[in-house]
C-alpha positions in Angstrom: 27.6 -27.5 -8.9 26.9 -27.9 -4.7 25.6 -24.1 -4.8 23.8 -24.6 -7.9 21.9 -27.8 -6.3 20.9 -26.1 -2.7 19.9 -22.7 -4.4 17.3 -24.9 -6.7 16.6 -27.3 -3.8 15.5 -24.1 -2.0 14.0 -22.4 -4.7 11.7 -26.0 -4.5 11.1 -25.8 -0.4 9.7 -21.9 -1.0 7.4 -23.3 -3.7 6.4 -26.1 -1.8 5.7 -23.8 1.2 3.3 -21.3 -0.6 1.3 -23.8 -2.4 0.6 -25.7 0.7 -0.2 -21.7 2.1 -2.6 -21.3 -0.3 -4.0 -25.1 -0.1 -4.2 -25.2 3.6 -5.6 -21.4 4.2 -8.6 -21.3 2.0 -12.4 -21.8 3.1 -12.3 -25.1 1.8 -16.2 -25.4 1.8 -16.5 -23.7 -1.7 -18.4 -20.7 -0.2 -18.0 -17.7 -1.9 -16.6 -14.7 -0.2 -20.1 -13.0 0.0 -21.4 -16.3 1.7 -18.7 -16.5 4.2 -19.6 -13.1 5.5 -23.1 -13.7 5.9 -24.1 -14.4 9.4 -24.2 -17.5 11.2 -27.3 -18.4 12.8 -27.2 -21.1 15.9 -28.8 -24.2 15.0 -29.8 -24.9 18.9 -30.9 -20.8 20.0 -31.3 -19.7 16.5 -29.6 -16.4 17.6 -26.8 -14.6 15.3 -23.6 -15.7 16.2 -21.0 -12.7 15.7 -19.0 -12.5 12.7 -15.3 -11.0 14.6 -14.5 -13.7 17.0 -11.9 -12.2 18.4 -11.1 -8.6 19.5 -7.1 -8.0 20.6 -6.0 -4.9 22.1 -2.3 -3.8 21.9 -0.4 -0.3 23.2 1.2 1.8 19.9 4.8 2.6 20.6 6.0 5.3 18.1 8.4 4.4 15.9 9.9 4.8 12.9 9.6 2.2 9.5 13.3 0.9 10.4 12.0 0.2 13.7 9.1 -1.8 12.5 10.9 -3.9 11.0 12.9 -5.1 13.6 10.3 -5.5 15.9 8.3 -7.3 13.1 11.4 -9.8 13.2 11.8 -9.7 16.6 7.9 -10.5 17.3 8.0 -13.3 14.7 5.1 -11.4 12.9 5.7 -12.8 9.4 2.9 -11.0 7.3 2.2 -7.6 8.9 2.9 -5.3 11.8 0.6 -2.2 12.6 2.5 0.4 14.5 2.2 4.0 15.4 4.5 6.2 12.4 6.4 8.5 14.7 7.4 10.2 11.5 4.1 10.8 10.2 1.9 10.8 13.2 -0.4 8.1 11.4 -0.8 4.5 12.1 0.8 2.6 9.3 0.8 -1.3 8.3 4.2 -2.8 7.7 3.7 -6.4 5.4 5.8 -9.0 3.9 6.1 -9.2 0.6 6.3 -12.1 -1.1 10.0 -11.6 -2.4 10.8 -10.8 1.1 11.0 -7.1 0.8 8.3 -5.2 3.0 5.6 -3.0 1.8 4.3 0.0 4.2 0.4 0.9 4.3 -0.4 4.7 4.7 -4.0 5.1 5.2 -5.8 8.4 4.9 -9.2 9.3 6.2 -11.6 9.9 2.8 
């Protein structure tokens, strides 16, 4: 009855984790997607202001998917990881899933 209780009581904590996800990481403003990309003009100089705020560059270590994933945990990243496919030559995107398996992204130049 003890296992029964935690595995619903964390069943409830997961829940309550992704609704407050999806209620805290919204707009919030009730712009729609199309309005939030628009640019922002500067009320005092009126100029554009520019819609990537932030630019982060990284070095690409080949690796494998296996290898990913551990440096995904080890990093903390918890909903992707781009890295360099040593396998495949390609840059691939490793994501959580939300049943905590991982998904891989393999994009190809069209």
């Amino acid at each position: 009855m003890r296992t029964a209780f935690e595995s619903a009581l964390d069943k409830i904590d997961r829940q309550i984790e992704r609704y407050k996800g999806k209620h805290y990481h919204g707009r919030g403003d009730g712009r729609s997607a199309a309005e939030a990309a628009e640019p922002i003009i500067d009320d005092e100089t009126g100029e554009l202001s520019p819609l990537v705020a932030r630019r982060k560059k990284f070095v690409l270590v080949p690796m494998n998917e296996e290898e990913a994933i551990v440096q995904m945990r080890d990093l903390g990243h918890d909903n992707f990881f781009v890295f360099y496919n040593a396998e495949t030559s390609k840059i691939n995107v490793l994501y959580r899933r939300r049943n905590g398996s991982y998904g891989l992204i393999e994009p190809e130049v069209g």
